[in-house]
ROVEXDO-729152 format. One record per residue (C-alpha): x, y, z; residue number from 1. Coordinates in Angstrom, 1 decimal. Layout:
# ROVEXDO-729152
     c1     c2     c3 num
      X      Y      Z NUM
...
END
This chain:
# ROVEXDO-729152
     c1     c2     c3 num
  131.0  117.4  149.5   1
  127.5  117.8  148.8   2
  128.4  119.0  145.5   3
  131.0  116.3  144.8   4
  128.1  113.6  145.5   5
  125.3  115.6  143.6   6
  127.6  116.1  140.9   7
  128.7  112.5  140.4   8
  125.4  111.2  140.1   9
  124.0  113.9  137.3  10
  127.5  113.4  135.5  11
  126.6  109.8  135.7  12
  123.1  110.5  133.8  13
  124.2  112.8  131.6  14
  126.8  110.3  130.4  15
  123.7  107.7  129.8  16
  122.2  110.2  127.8  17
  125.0  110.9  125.7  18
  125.2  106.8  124.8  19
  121.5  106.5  124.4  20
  122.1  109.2  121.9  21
  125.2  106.9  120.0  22
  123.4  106.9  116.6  23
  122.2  103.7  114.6  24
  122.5  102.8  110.5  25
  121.9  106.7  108.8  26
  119.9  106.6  105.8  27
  118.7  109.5  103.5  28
  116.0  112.4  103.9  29
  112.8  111.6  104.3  30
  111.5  107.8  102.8  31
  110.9  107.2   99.5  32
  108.7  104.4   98.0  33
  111.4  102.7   95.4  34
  108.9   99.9   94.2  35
  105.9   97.9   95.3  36
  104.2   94.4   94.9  37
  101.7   94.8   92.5  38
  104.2   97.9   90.6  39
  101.7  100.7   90.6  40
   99.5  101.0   87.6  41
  100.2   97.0   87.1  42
   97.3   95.1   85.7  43
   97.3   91.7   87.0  44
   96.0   88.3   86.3  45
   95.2   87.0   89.7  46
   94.8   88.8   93.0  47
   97.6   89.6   95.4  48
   98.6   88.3   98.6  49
   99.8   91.1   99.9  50
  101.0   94.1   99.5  51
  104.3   95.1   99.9  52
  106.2   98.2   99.8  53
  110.3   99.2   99.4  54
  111.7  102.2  100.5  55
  115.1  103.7   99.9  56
  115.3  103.9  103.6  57
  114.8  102.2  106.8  58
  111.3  102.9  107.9  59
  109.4  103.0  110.9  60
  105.7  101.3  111.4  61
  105.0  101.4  114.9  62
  102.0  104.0  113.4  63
  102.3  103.3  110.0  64
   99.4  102.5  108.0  65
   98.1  100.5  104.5  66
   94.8  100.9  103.4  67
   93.4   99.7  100.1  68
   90.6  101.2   99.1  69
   88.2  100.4   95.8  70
   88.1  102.8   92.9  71
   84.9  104.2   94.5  72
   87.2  104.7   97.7  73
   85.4  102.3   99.9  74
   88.1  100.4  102.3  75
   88.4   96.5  101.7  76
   91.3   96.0  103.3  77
   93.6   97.9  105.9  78
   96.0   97.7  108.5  79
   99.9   98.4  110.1  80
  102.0   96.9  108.0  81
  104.9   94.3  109.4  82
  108.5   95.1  108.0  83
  110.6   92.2  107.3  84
  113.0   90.7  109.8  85
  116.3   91.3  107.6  86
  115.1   94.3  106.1  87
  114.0   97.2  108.0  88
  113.0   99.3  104.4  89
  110.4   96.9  103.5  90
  106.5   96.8  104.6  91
  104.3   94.7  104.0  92
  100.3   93.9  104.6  93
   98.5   90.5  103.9  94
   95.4   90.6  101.9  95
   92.2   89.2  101.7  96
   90.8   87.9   98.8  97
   90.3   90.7   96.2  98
   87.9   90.3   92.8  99
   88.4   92.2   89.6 100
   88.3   95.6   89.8 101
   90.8   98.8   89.8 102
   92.3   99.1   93.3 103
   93.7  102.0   95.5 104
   96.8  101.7   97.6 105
   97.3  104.4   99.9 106
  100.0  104.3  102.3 107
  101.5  106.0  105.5 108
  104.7  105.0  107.5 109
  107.3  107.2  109.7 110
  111.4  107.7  107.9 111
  114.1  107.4  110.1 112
  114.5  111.2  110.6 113
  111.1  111.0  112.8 114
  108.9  112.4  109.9 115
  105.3  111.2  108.2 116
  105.4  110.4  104.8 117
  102.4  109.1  103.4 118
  101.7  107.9   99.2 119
   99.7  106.3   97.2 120
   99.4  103.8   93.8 121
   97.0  101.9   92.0 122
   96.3   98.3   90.1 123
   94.4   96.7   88.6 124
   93.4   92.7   88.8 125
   91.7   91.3   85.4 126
   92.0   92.6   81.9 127
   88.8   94.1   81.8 128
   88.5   98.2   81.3 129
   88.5   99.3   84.6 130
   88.5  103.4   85.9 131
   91.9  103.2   86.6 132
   92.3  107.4   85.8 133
   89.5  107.4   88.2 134
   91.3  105.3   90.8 135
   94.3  107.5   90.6 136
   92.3  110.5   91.4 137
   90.6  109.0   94.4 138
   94.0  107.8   95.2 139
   96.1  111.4   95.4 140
   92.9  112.8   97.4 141
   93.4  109.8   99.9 142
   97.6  110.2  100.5 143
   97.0  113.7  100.2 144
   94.1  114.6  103.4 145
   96.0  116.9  106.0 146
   95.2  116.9  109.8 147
   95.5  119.2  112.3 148
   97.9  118.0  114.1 149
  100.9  118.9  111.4 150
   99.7  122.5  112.7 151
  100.2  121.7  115.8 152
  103.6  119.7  115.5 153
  105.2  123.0  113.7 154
  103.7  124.9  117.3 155
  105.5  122.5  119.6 156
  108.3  122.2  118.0 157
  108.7  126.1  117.8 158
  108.1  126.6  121.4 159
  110.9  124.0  122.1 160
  113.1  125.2  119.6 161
  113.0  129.4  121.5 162
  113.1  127.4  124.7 163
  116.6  126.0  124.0 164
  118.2  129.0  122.0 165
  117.2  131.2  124.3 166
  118.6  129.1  127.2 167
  122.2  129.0  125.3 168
  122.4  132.6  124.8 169
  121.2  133.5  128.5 170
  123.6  130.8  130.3 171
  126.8  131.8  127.8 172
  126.4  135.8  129.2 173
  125.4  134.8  132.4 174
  128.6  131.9  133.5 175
  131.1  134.7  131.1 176
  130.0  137.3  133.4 177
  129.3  135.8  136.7 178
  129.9  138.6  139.1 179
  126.9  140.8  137.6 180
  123.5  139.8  139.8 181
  120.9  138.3  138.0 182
  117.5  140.7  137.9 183
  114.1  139.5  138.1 184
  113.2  139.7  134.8 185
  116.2  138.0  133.5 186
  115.4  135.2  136.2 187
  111.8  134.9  134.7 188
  113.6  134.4  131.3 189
  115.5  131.8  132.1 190
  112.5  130.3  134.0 191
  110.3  130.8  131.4 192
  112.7  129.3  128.7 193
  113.4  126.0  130.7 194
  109.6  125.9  131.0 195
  108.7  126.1  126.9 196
  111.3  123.3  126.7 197
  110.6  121.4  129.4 198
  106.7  121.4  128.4 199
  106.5  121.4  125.0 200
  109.3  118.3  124.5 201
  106.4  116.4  127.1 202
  104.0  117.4  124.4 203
  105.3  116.6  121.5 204
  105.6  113.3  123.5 205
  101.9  113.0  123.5 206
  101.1  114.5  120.4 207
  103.9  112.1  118.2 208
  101.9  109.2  117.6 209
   98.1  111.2  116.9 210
  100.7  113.3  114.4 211
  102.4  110.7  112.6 212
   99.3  108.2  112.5 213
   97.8  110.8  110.8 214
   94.5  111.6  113.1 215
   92.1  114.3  113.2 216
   93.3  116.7  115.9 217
   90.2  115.9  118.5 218
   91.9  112.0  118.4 219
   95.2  114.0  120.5 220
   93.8  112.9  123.3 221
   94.3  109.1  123.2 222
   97.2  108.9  125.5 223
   97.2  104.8  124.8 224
   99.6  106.1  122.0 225
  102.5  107.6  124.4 226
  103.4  103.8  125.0 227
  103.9  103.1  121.4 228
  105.6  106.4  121.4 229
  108.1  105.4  124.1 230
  109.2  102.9  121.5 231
  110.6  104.7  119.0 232
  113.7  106.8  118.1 233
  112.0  110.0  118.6 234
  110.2  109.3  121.7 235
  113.8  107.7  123.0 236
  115.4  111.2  122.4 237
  112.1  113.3  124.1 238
  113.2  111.3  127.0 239
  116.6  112.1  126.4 240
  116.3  115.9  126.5 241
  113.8  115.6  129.5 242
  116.0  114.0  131.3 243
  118.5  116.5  130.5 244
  116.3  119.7  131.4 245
  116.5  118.3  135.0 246
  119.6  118.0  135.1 247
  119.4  121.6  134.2 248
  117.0  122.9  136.4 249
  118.4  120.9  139.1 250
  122.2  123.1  138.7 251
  120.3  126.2  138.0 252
  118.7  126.3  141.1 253
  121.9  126.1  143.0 254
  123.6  129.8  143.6 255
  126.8  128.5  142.8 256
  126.2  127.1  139.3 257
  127.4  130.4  137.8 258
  131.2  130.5  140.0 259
  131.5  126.7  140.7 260
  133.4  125.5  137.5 261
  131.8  121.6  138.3 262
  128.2  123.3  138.2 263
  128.8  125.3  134.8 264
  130.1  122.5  133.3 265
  127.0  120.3  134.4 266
  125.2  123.0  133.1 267
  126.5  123.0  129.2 268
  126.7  119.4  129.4 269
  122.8  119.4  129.8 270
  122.2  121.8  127.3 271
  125.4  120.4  124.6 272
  122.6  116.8  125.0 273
  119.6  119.1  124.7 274
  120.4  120.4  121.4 275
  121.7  116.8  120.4 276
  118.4  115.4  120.8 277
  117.2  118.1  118.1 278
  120.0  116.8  115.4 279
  119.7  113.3  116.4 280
  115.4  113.3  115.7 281
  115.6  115.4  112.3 282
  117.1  115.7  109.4 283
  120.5  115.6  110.3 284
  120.4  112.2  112.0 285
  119.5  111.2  108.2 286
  122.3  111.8  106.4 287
  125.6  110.8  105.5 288
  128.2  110.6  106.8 289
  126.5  111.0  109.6 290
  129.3  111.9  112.6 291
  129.6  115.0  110.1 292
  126.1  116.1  109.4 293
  124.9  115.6  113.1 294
  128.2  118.0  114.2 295
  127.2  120.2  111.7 296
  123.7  121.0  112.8 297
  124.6  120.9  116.4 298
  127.2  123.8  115.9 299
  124.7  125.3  113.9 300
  121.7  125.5  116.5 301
  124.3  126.5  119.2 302
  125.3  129.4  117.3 303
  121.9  130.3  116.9 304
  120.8  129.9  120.2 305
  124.3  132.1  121.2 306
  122.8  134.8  119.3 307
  119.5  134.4  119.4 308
  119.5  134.0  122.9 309
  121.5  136.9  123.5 310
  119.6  139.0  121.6 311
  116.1  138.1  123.3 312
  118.0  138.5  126.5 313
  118.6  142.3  126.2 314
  115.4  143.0  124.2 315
  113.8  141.5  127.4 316
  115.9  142.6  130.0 317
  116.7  145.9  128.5 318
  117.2  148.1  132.1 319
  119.2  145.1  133.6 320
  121.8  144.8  130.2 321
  121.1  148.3  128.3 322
  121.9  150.1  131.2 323
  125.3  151.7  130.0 324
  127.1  151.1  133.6 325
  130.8  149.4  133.1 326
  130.0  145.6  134.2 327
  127.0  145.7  131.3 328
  128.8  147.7  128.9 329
  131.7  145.3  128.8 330
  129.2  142.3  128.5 331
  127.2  144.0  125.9 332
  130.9  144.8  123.6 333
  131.8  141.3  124.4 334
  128.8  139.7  122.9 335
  129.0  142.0  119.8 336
  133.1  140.8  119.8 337
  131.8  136.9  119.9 338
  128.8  137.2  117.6 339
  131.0  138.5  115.1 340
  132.7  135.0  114.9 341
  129.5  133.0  115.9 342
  127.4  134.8  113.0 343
  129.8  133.4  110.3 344
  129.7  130.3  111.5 345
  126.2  129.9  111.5 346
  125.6  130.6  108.3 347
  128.6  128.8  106.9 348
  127.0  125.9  109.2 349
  123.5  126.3  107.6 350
  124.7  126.4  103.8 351
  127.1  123.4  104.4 352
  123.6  121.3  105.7 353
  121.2  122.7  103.4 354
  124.3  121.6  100.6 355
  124.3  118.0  102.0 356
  120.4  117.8  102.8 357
  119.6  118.8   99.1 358
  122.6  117.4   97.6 359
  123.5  121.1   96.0 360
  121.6  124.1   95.7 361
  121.3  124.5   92.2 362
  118.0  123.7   92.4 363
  116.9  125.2   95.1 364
  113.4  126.7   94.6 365
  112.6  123.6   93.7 366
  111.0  122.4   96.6 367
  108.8  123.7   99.4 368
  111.9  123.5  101.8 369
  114.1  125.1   99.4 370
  111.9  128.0   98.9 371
  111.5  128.1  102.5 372
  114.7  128.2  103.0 373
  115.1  131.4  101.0 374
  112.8  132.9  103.4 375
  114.5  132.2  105.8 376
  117.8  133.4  104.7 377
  116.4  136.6  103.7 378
  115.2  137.2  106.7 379
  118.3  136.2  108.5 380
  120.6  139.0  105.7 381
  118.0  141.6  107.4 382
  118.8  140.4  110.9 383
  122.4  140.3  110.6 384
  122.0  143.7  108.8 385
  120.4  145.3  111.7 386
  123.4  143.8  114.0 387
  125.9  145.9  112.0 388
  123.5  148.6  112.4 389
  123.6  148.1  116.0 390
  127.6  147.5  116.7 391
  127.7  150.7  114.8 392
  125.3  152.8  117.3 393
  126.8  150.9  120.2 394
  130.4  151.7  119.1 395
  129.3  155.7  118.8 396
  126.4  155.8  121.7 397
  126.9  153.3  124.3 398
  124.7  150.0  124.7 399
  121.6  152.3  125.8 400
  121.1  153.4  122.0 401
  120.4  149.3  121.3 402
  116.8  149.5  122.7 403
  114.9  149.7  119.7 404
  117.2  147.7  117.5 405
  117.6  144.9  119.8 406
  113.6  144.6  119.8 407
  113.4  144.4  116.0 408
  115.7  141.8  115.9 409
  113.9  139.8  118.7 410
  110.9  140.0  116.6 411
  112.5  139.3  113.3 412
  114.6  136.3  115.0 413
  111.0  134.3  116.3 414
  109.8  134.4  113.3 415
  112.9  132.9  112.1 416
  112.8  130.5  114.4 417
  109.5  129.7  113.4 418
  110.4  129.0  109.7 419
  113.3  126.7  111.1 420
  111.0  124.4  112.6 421
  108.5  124.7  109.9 422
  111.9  123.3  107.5 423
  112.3  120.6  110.0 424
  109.0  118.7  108.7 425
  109.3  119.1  105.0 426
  111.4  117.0  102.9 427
  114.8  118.4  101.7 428
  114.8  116.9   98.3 429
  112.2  115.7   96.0 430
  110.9  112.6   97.4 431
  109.3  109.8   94.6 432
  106.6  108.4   96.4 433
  105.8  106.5   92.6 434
  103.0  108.7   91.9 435
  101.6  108.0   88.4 436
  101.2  110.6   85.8 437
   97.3  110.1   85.0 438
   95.2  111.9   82.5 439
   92.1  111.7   80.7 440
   92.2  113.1   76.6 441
   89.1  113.6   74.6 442
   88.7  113.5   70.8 443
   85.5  113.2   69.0 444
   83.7  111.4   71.9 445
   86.7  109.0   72.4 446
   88.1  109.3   75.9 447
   92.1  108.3   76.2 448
   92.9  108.0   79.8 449
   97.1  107.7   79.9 450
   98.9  106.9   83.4 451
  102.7  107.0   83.4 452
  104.4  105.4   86.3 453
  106.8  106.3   87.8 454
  107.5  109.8   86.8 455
  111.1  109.6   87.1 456
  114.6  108.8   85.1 457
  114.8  104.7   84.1 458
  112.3  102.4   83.8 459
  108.5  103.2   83.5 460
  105.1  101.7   82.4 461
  102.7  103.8   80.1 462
   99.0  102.9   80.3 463
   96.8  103.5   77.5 464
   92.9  102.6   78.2 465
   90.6  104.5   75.3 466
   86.7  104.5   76.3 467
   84.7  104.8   72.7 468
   81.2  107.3   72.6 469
   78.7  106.3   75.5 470
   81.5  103.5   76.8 471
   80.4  101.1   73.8 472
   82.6   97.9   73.6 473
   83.6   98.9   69.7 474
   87.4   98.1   69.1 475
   89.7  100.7   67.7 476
   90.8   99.5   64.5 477
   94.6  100.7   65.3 478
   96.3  102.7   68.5 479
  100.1  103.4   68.2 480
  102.1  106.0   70.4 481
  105.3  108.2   69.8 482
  107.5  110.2   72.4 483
  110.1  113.1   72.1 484
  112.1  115.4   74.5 485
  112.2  118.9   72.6 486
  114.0  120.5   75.5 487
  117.5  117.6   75.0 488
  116.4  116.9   71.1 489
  115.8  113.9   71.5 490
  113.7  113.3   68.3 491
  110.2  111.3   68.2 492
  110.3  107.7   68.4 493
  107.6  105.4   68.7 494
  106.3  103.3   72.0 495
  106.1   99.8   71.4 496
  102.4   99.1   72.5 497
  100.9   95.4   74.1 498
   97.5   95.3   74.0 499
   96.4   93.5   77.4 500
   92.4   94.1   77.1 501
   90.1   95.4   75.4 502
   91.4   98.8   74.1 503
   93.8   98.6   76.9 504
   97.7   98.6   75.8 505
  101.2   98.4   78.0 506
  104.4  100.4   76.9 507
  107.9   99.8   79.1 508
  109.7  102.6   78.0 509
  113.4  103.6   79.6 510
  113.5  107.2   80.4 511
  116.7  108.2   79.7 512
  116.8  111.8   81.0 513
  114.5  114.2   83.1 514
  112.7  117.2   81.7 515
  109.6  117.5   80.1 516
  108.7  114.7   77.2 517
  106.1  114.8   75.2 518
  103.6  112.1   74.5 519
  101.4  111.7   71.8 520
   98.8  109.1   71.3 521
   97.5  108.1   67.6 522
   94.2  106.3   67.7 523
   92.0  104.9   64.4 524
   88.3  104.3   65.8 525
   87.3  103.7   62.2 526
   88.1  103.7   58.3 527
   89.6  107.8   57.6 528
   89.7  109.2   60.7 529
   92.3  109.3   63.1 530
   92.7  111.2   66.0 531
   95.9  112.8   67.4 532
   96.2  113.0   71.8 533
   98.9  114.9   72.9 534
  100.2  115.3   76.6 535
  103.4  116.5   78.4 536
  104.5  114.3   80.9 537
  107.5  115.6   83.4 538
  110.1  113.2   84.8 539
  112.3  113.6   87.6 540
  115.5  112.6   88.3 541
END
């Protein structure tokens, strides 16, 4: 009875957990800025209202950020931006009244997969020559400043992340084999997994809003930030898999919860919503279609944690499951029967995400997170390599002759787990954050600063501002400009130039197809001479 009344109540909690969890609209991987009001590199005739900025995602700005900052990188105007009311991808700051100059946008707001991304872009207001390849340099030092706490996110979340695996593998071997006592030592793993999950999902509750707001790691300790935490998706699903560990705890501390088949099934229930939290706060929860892609990377981390848990089980516990006596020995060939399905699936799990997170692999080195990945699944070919090993010896010598193996592997596996929750903060594709192609040319004492935004396939303005000796006003007496893609031979053709100020000209130019072009930049200062700039520009897809 008394389990009857406990159990109806923690079935009851469990189930709120599970619709709390019912996801919302899924977007991409992390946010990328698609435009902005003024367009980056934009010269314009009066000042802005605002700023405003369109993502190809629904963002988050609970501790997102705007700052815009002088070409000198002096603040004039900052603040959180609002997003519209109809459009949950757009953000926008009002402005106060700016004068002429060259202007830094620099920008910070949180995707929908729970993740930072931060940018930057700069215009200009008035037609005078302003330092805009200046600005831009100011501006990628600004977007790109790193804090402490990304360190210490990647630490959390690898504490939570053994906490959980290591939980699956220990309750699968211990409700399989019920009737074989639990040692100390295996007690004090379980304990002491439950306790890395338990505590580091209540800091990464804390340390979310210093860590996405983009503070210096002595700010952690402004707690003011949990409440504005509390309001978000990922704060939502900390609470979630809290919730759930105490459910957990609260079984596992009952003696029955490994014969009683209402206790075990409390007890996977808990951890099934545990590693659904995971999926539903990272990438997964960004892609589409996203019943598929979260299912995917929850039978993914479960068959890590079955194996990974497992594993770390005997390495710790190596007299209590090593010990060669028949009750260990058949738990010990069971796990090597089941890991030979649950491996498999695991990686076939892994490549079908990191297919559908980077939309193919062809390109995967890429990227930070594709190279990572590598890593990661080299290591993992050496892990599952010294598994065959192992069934081998265990198959010829008994489970005793897995001691040494077993605590490679252990070893081998943390430090794939830290790698996994390194991936989890770093964007699966390329994202455009609009990022101008800037650089300064000199010929003769003439300084050509060129800017080309944005670096990517379609539409794009080219800048061309030319400084003469000792920044004298003297006009060039002609300035024309020609482009080619060797690499697709596409042959030169020449950039219709505007001239909006003094020696300042505007191309639009359609970028038909990525690769490297080249641009090349002819200016006339005076009567027989002409000087030839030449530059390579890449543009993404």
């Amino acid at each position: 009875m008394v389990f009857r009344f406990r159990g109806v109540w923690l079935s009851a909690l469990l189930g709120l957990l599970l619709a709390v969890m019912l996801p919302t609209l899924p977007a991409s991987a992390h946010a990328g800025l698609e435009g902005s009001e003024p367009a980056p590199s934009s010269v314009l005739a009066a000042a802005p209202s605002e700023i405003a900025l369109f993502f190809d995602e629904p963002i988050d700005v609970v501790f997102g950020s705007i700052r815009v900052l002088d070409a000198q990188g002096e603040e004039v105007a900052a603040g959180r931006p609002q997003r519209d009311d109809d459009n949950s991808s757009i953000a926008r700051l009002p402005l106060p009244k700016l004068s002429e100059s060259a202007y830094i946008v620099v920008w910070r707001v949180t995707s929908s997969d729970s993740h930072p991304v931060q940018g930057s872009f700069e215009f200009q207001i008035g037609t005078a020559v302003s330092p805009l390849s200046d600005a831009a340099s100011v501006a990628a030092s600004a977007a790109a400043e790193s804090h402490g706490l990304s360190t210490l996110f990647l630490f959390i979340r690898w504490v939570t992340f053994m906490g959980i695996v290591v939980l699956v593998g220990s309750c699968a071997l211990l409700t399989k084999f019920n009737r074989l006592p639990i040692s100390v030592r295996t007690s004090s793993l379980l304990l002491g997994a439950w306790l890395f999950a338990f505590f580091a999902t209540l800091q990464s509750l804390i340390a979310y809003g210093p860590h996405v707001s983009g503070l210096k790691i002595w700010e952690a300790r402004r707690l003011s930030l949990l409440q504005d935490t509390l309001t978000t998706h990922f704060g939502r699903m900390q609470l979630v898999r809290i919730a759930a560990l105490i459910v957990l705890a609260v079984v596992l501390r009952s003696s029955r919860w490994r014969v009683a088949r209402g206790y075990t099934i409390l007890v996977w229930l808990s951890i099934v919503v545990a590693i659904g939290t995971i999926s539903f706060s990272g990438h997964a929860y960004s892609q589409s279609p996203l019943a598929l892609s979260v299912a995917t990377d929850m039978v993914h981390f479960a068959t890590i944690g079955f194996w990974v848990g497992s594993v770390v089980l005997f390495a710790i516990d190596r007299r209590g499951w090593l010990s060669g006596d028949e009750q260990t020995t058949q738990a010990v060939n069971w796990f090597s029967r089941v890991a030979g399905f649950a491996v498999p699936v695991m990686v076939a799990t892994g490549v079908a995400q990191a297919w559908i997170m980077m939309h193919g692999i062809s390109g995967v080195t890429d990227t930070q997170y594709g190279r990572t990945l590598v890593v990661k699944t080299s290591l993992v070919v050496v892990v599952v390599a010294l598994g065959g090993v192992a069934r081998k010896a265990l198959r010829r010598s008994g489970p005793k002759s897995l001691q040494q193996t077993l605590s490679i592997e252990a070893i081998l596996i943390a430090v794939i787990i830290a790698i996994t929750a390194s991936l989890v903060a770093l964007p699966p594709r390329s994202v455009s954050s609009l990022e101008p192609f800037a650089t300064t040319l000199v010929r003769q004492d003439v300084l050509v600063n060129i800017t080309v935004t944005p670096t990517r396939v379609g539409n794009s303005e080219v800048h061309i501002i030319i400084t003469p000796p000792g920044g004298s006003l003297q006009q060039m007496q002609s300035v024309t400009a020609r482009i080619a893609l060797p690499a697709s031979n596409i042959p030169t053709g020449p950039l219709a130039l505007d001239k909006v100020g003094p020696n300042h000209y505007v191309a639009n130019y359609r970028f038909a197809f990525e690769g490297t072009w080249k641009l090349e930049v002819l200016v006339v200062p005076k009567a027989n001479t002409t000087l030839l700039y030449s530059t390579d520009v890449e543009i993404e897809n």
